[in-house]
C-alpha positions in Angstrom: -179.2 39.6 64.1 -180.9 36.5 64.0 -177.7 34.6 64.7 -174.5 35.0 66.3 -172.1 35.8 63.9 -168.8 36.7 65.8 -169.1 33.6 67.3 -169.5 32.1 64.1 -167.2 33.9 62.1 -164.6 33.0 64.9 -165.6 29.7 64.8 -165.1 28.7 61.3 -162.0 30.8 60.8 -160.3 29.0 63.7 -161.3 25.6 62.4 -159.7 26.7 59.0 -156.2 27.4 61.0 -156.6 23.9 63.3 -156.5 22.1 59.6 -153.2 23.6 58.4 -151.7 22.9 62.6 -150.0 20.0 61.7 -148.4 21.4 58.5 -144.4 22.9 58.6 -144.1 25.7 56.9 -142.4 24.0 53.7 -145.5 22.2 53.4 -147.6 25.7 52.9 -146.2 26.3 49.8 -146.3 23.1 47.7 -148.2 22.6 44.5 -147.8 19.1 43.0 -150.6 19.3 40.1 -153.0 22.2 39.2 -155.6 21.1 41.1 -153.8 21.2 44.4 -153.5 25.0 45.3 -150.8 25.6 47.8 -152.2 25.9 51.9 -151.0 29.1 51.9 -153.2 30.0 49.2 -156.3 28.8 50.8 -155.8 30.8 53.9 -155.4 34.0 52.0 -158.1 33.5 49.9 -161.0 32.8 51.9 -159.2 35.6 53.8 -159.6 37.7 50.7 -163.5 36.7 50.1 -164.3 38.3 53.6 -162.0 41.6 52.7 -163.2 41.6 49.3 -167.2 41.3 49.6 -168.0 42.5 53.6 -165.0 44.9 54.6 -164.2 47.0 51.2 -168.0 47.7 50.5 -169.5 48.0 54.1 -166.5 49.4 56.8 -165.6 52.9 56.1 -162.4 53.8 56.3 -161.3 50.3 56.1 -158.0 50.0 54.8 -156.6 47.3 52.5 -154.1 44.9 54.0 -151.6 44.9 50.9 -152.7 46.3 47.7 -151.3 43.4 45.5 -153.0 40.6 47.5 -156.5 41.1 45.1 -154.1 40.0 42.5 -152.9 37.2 44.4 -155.8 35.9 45.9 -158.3 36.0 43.5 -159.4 32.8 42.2 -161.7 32.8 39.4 -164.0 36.2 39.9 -163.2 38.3 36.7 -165.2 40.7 37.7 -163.2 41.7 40.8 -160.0 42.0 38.2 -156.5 40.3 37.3 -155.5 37.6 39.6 -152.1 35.3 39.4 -153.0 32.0 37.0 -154.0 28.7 39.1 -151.1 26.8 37.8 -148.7 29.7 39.3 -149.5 29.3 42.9 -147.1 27.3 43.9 -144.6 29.6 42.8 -145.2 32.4 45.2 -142.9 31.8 47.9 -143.7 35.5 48.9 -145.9 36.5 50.6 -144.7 34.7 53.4 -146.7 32.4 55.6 -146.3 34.8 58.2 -147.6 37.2 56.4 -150.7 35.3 54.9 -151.3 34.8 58.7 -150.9 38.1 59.4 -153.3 39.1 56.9 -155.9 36.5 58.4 -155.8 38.6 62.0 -155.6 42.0 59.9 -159.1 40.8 58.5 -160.6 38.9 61.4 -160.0 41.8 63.7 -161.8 44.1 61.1 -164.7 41.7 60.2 -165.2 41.8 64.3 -165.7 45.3 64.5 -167.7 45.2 61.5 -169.8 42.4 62.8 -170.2 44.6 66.6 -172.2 47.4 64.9 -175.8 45.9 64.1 -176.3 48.7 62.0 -174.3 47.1 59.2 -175.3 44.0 59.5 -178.0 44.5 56.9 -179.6 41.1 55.0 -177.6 42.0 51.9 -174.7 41.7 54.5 -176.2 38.8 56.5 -176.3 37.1 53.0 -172.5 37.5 51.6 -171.4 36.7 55.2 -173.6 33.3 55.0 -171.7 32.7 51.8 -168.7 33.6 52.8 -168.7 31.4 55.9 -169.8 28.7 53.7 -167.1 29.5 51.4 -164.5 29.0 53.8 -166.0 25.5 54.9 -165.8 24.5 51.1 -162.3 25.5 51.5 -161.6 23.4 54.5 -162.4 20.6 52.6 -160.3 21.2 49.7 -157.3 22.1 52.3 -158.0 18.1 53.5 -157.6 17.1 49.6 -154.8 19.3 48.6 -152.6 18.6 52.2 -153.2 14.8 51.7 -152.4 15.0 48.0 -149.2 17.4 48.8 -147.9 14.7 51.5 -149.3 11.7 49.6 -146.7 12.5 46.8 -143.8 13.3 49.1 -141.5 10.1 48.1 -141.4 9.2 52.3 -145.4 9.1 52.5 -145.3 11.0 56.0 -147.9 11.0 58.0 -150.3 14.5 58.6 -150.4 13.7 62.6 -147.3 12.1 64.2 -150.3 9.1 65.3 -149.8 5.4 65.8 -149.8 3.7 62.5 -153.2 0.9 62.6 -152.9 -1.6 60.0 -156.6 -3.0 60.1 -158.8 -5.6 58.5 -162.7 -5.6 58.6 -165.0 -6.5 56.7 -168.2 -4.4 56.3 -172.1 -5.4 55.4 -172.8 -7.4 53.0 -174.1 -5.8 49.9 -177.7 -5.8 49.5 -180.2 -3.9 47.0 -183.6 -1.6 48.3 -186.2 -0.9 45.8 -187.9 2.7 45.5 -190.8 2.5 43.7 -191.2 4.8 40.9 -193.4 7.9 41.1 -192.9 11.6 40.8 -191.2 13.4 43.6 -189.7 16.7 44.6 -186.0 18.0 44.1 -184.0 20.8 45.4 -183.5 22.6 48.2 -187.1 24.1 49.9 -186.9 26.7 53.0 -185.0 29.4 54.3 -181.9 28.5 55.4 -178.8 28.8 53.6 -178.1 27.0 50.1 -175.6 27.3 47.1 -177.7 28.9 44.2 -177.5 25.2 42.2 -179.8 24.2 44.5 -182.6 26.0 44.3 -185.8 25.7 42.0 -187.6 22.9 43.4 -189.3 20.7 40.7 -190.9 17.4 39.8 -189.2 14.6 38.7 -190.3 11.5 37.4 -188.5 8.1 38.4 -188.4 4.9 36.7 -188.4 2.3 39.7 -185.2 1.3 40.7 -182.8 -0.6 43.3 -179.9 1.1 45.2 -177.2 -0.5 46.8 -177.4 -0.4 51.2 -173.4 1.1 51.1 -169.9 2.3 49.6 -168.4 -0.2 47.2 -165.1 -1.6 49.3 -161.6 -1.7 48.6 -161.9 -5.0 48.3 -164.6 -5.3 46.3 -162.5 -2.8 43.8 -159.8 -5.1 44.2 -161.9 -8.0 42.3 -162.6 -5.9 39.8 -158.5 -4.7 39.5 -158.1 -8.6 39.5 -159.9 -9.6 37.2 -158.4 -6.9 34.4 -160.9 -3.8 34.8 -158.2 -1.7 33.6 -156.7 -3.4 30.4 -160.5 -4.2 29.7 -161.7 -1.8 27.1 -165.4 -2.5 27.1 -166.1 -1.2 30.7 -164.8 2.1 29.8 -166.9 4.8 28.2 -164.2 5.9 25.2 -163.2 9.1 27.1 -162.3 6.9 30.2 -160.1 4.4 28.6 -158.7 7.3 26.7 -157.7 8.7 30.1 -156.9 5.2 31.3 -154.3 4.8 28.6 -153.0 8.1 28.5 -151.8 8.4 31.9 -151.5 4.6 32.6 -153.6 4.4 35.2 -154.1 1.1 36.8 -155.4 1.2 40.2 -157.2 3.9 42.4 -155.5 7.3 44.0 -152.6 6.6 46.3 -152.4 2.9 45.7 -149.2 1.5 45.5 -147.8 -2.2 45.2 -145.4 -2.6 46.9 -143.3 -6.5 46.9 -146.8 -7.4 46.2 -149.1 -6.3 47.9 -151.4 -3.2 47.8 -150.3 -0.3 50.1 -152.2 3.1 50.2 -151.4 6.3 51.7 -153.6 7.6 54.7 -153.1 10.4 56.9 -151.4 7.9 59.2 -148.9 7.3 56.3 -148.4 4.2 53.7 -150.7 1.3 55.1 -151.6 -2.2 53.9 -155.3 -1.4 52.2 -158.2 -2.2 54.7 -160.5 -4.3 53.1 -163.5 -3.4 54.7 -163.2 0.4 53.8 -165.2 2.4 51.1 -162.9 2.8 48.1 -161.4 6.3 48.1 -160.5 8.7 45.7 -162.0 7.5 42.7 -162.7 9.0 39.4 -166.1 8.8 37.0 -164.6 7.1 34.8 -163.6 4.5 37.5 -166.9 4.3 39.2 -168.9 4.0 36.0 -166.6 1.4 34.9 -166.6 -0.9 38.1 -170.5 -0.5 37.7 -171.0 -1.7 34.2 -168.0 -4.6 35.1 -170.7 -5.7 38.0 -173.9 -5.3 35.5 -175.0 -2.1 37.5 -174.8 1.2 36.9 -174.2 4.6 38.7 -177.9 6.3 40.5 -178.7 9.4 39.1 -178.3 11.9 41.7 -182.7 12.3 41.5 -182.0 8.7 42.3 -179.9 9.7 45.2 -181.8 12.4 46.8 -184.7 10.3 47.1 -183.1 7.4 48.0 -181.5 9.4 50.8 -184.4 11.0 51.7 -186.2 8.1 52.4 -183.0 5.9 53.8 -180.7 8.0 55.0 -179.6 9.3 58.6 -177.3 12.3 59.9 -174.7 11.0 61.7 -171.8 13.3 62.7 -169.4 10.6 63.3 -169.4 10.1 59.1 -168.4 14.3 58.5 -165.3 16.2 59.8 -166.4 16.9 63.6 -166.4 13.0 64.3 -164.6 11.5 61.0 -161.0 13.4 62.9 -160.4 12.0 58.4 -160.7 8.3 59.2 -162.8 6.2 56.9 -165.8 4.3 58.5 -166.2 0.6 58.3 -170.2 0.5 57.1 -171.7 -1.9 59.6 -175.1 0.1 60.2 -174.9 0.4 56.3 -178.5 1.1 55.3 -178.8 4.3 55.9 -175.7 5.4 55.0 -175.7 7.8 52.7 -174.2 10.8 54.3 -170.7 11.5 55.2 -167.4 9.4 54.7 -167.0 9.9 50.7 -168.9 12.0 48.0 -170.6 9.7 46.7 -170.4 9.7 42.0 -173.4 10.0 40.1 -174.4 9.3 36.5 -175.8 13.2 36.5 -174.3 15.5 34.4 -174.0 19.0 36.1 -176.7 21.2 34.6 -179.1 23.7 36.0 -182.3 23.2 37.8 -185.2 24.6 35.7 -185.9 28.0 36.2 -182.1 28.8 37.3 -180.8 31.8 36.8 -177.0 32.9 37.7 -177.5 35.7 40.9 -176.4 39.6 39.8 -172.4 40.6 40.8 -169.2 38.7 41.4 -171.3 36.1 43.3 -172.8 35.2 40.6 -169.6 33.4 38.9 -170.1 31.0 42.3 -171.5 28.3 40.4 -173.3 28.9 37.0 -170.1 29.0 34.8 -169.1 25.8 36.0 -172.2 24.4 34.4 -170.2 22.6 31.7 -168.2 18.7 31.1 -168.7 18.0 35.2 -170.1 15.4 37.0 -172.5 15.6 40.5 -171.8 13.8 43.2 -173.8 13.7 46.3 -173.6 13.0 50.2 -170.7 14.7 51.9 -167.5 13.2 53.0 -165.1 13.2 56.0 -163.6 16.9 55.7 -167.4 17.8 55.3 -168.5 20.3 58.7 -171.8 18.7 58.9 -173.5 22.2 59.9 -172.5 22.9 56.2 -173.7 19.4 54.4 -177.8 19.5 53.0 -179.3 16.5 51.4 -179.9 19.1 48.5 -176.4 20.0 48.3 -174.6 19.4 45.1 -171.2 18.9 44.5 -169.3 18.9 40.9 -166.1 17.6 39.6 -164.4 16.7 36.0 -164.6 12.7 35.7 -161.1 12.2 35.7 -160.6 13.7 38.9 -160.2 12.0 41.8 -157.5 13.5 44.3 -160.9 14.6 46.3 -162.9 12.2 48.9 -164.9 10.5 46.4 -166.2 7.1 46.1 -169.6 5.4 44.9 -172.5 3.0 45.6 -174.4 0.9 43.0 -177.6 0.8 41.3 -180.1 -1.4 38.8 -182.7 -1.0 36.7 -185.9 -2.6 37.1 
C-alpha cells in the first residue's frame, strides 16, 4: 500500500463522529424537509458504503451487522436492492442511536482487520476504499447542512456549540473586476490522484474574454438588492425563479429573519444581527442569477471559474473545515479567493464532460444519473476537508436549493 489507510480510514471516520459531538440524541433523529436526512442516517450510511462495497465482497466470513440495515441505509443504489424512501427517514426512531453507533465500531473494527492483511488490499480495493473515504467526507458536509438546517428551524434558534455569541460588523474589499483574456484552455481533472468520475475527460474549451469579480457578493450588498425590491421585481427572475419566488413566498435569503426590524440570521452561534461584511450564505440559483442581472452582471460559467481560479486563486486552509471551525471569513485578501468559505453558483448546467461514460456496478449510479435539471457550483466551502476539495471538483444542486453553503461572485461580458 502506497498509503496508510488505517490511519486514514480512522481518521475520517472519527472526524465524521466529532461533527455529530455536540448534537443530543433528540437531535439525531429530526428531519425538517426532504433534503435534510436525519444525523443518524448519515452515520449509518456511510457506515453501510464501507460494509456494503469493501467488507461483504472482500472479508470472508464477514458477517452482516443487522440484516435489515441494507434496507435502511441505502440511499439511492438500485442495484444493491430496496431501501426505505428519502422522505421516511425521519421516521425511523429505531434503530436507535446507540445502535447506529454500534454498527459504526461493528464496521470500523472489521474494515481494520480487512485493511491489516495487504493481501486484500488489491487496487480494485484501494479504489472503492478511495471512494468510500471520499464518500464519507461528502457526507460530513451535508451532516454541517442538515444539523444547521435541523437547529436553524427549532423555534429557540440554539446554538450547535454552547460558544460566546459575537455580534460583528466589518466590511470586506471593495469589489473590483480582473480580466482573463480569451483563448482556449484545458478543463477537467489531469493525474492520478483521486477524482469523482464527473471530472474526468480533460478537453478544450474556448472562452470569450471576460471580467470576474475579486470576491463573494456580501450580505450587504444582497441587502441593496432586497431594498430596492429584488423580490416583488419580476424581471430579474428567470420565469422558473419567480415561479418559486411566489410560490413559497420567499423574500430574503436562508435563515434570515426580521425581527422588530431589523435583519437577524441564524449561525451556529444562534440568532445574530447579520454581519455586513460576510459572503451571503445559503442562496439559491435563482437568487444568484437574479441579484446578477439586478447589478447588470451575470453568473461565470464554471469554464469561467476554473480558469479564473487557476490563474487567481490560492489554497488556504483557514477558508475549509480544518481552519473555517464553520465561521464565515471576512474577504480582506480577496483576490484570490476562490476556494473555501461558500460553493460558489454557476451559470453551468450539469452535463457530462465529453467522452464520459458512467463506470460499470453500483458505483456507477455515483454521479451520471444525476446529470439532469442541476446546477454546478464550484470552490468548496467551510464544512469542505480541504484534503478532499480539487479545483476540478464539481459540485451539483437543484436551483432552488439553498439549505447548503452556497453563495456567488459576479461576472461581465466583454
Amino acid at each position: 500500500m502506497h498509503k496508510d489507510y488505517k490511519e486514514l480510514f480512522t481518521k475520517v471516520r472519527s472526524e465524521t463522529e466529532e461533527i455529530c459531538s455536540p448534537l443530543e440524541v433528540e437531535d439525531y433523529v429530526v428531519q425538517p424537509m426532504s433534503d435534510v436526512s436525519p444525523p443518524k442516517w448519515h452515520l449509518g450510511h456511510t457506515t453501510w458504503f464501507f460494509e456494503q462495497f469493501i467488507l461483504v465482497p472482500f472479508l470472508g466470513n464477514y458477517t452482516l451487522f443487522h440484516p435489515e440495515f441494507n434496507y435502511v441505509f441505502n440511499s439511492y443504489y438500485e442495484s444493491v436492492g430496496a431501501r426505505v424512501l428519502r422522505t421516511d427517514r425521519g421516521n425511523l426512531s429505531r434503530p436507535t442511536t446507540q445502535q447506529v453507533y454500534e454498527y459504526r465500531a461493528h464496521v470500523n473494527l472489521h474494515m481494520q482487520q480487512l485493511l491489516g492483511r495487504s493481501e486484500l488490499i488489491t487496487e480494485e480495493v484501494q479504489f472503492i476504499l478511495e471512494m468510500g473515504l471520499n464518500h464519507e467526507q461528502q457526507h460530513q458536509e451535508l451532516l454541517v447542512y442538515d444539523i444547521k438546517y435541523i437547529l436553524g428551524n427549532n423555534p429557540l434558534f440554539p446554538a450547535y456549540k454552547n460558544e460566546k455569541k459575537e455580534a460583528t460588523q466589518t466590511k470586506a474589499a471593495p469589489l473590483l473586476f480582473k480580466t482573463i483574456d480569451e483563448g482556449i484552455y484545458s478543463i477537467g481533472y489531469d493525474g492520478d490522484g483521486f477524482h469523482f468520475d464527473n471530472e474526468k475527460g480533460v478537453h478544450q474549451v474556448y472562452i470569450n474574454p471576460f471580467e470576474i469579480s475579486n470576491r463573494l457578493i456580501t450580505n450587504a450588498e444582497y441587502l441593496e438588492f432586497i431594498n430596492d425590491g429584488g423580490y416583488s421585481s419580476f424581471q430579474y427572475w428567470l420565469a422558473e425563479g419567480w415561479d418559486w419566488v411566489k410560490e413559497q413566498k420567499v423574500k430574503a435569503p436562508e435563515y434570515w429573519h426580521l425581527v422588530d426590524g431589523e435583519w437577524m440570521y441564524y449561525t451556529f452561534n444562534g440568532l445574530l444581527p447579520i454581519n455586513g461584511g460576510e459572503p451571503v450564505a445559503h442562496i439559491s440559483f435563482f437568487e444568484a442569477d437574479a441579484f446578477a442581472r439586478w447589478k447588470g452582471c451575470r453568473l461565470p460559467t464554471e469554464f469561467e471559474w476554473e480558469v479564473a481560479a487557476n490563474k487567481l486563486g490560492t489554497l488556504d486552509d483557514r477558508n475549509f473545515s480544518e481552519g473555517a471551525d464553520f465561521r464565515l471569513n471576512i474577504q480582506e485578501a480577496a483576490s484570490s479567493h476562490y476556494f473555501g468559505n461558500l460553493w460558489e453558483w454557476t451559470g453551468s448546467a450539469y452535463r457530462p464532460y465529453p467522452n464520459y461514460k458512467v463506470p460499470e456496478g453500483a458505483l456507477g449510479e455515483y454521479n451520471g444519473k444525476f446529470m439532469i435539471n442541476q446546477q454546478v457550483l464550484r470552490g468548496g466551502s467551510i464544512a469542505t476537508p480541504i484534503n478532499h476539495f480539487r479545483t476540478t471538483y464539481r459540485n451539483f444542486f437543484h436551483p432552488q436549493l439553498r439549505w447548503m453553503l452556497s453563495g456567488f461572485r459576479l461576472a461581465k461580458s466583454l
